[in-house]
C-alpha positions as semicolon CSV with decimal commas, in nm:
position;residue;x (nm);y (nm);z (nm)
1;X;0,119;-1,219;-0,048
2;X;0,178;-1,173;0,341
3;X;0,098;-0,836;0,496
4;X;0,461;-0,735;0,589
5;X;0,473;-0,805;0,210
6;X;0,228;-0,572;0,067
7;X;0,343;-0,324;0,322
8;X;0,739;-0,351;0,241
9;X;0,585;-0,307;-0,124
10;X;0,415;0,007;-0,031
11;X;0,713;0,151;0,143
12;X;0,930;0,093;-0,150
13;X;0,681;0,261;-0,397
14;X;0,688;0,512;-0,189
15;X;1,030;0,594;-0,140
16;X;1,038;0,592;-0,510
17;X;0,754;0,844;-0,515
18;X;0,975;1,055;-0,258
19;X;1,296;1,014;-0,513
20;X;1,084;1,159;-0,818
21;X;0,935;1,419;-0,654
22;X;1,317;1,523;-0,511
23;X;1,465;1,497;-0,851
24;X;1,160;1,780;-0,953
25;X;1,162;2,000;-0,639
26;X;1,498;1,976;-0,510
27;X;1,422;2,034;-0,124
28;X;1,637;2,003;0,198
29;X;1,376;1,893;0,395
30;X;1,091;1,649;0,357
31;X;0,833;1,633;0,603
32;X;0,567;1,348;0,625
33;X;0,239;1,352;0,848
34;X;-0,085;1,167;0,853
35;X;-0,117;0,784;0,854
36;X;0,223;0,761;0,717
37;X;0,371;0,843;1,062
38;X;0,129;0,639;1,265
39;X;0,334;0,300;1,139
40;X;0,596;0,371;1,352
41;X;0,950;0,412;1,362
42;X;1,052;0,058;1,235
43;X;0,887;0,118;0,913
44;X;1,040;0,522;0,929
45;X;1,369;0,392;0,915
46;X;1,289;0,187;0,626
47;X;1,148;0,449;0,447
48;X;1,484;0,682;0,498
49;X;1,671;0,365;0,402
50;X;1,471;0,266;0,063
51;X;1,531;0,641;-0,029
52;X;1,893;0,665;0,032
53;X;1,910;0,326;-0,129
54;X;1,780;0,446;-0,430
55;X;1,953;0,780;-0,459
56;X;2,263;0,578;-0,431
57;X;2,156;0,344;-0,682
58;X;2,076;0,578;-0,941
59;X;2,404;0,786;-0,862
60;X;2,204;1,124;-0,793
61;X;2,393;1,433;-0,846
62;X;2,143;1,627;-0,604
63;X;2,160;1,642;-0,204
64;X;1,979;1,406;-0,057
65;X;1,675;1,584;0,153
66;X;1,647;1,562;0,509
67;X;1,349;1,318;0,583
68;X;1,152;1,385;0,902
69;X;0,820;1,223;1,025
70;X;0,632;1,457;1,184
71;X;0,553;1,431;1,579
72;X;0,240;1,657;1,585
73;X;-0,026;1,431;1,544
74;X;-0,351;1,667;1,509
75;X;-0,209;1,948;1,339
76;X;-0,197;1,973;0,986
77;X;0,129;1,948;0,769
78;X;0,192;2,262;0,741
79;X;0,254;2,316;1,146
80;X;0,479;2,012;1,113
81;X;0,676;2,169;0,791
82;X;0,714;2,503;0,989
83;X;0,810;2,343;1,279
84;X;1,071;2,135;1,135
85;X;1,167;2,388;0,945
86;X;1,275;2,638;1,223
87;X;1,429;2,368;1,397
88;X;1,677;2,331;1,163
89;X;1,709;2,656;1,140
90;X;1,784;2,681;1,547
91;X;2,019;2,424;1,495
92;X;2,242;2,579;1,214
93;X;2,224;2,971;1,414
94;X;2,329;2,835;1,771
């Protein structure tokens, strides 16, 4: 098995790891950070894609959540969650 293989493998498993743990929490927002987001945008956009492919696929009756990668490299995942977060918020007051 190639190594865009395994690694289109990975992204699919965990898209549907992302999908399960939706269907259970039910957020608006996802936010990833770590070694996840050092892949790079190609493989971000397939990531969004597997997991809107599969909530279509399996007809979900809940919103899909807002994916975002975050940009903050150092900081932990909380920063990134909060910082997301009130970005969104910004963007729905103004």
């Amino acid at each position: 098995m190639s190594q865009k293989s395994r690694l289109l493998n990975e992204v699919n498993n965990f898209a549907v790891a992302i999908m399960r743990l939706s269907y259970l929490l039910d957020p608006e927002l996802i936010v990833l950070q770590g070694d996840i987001t050092a892949i790079g945008a190609v493989m971000e956009d397939e990531i969004k894609r597997k997991v809107t492919e599969l909530y279509k696929r399996n007809l979900s009756l809940l919103p899909l959540p807002e994916i975002k990668f975050s940009g903050l490299s150092q900081r932990t995942v909380t920063l990134g969650a909060v910082s997301q977060a009130i970005d969104k918020l910004t963007d729905n007051v103004i």
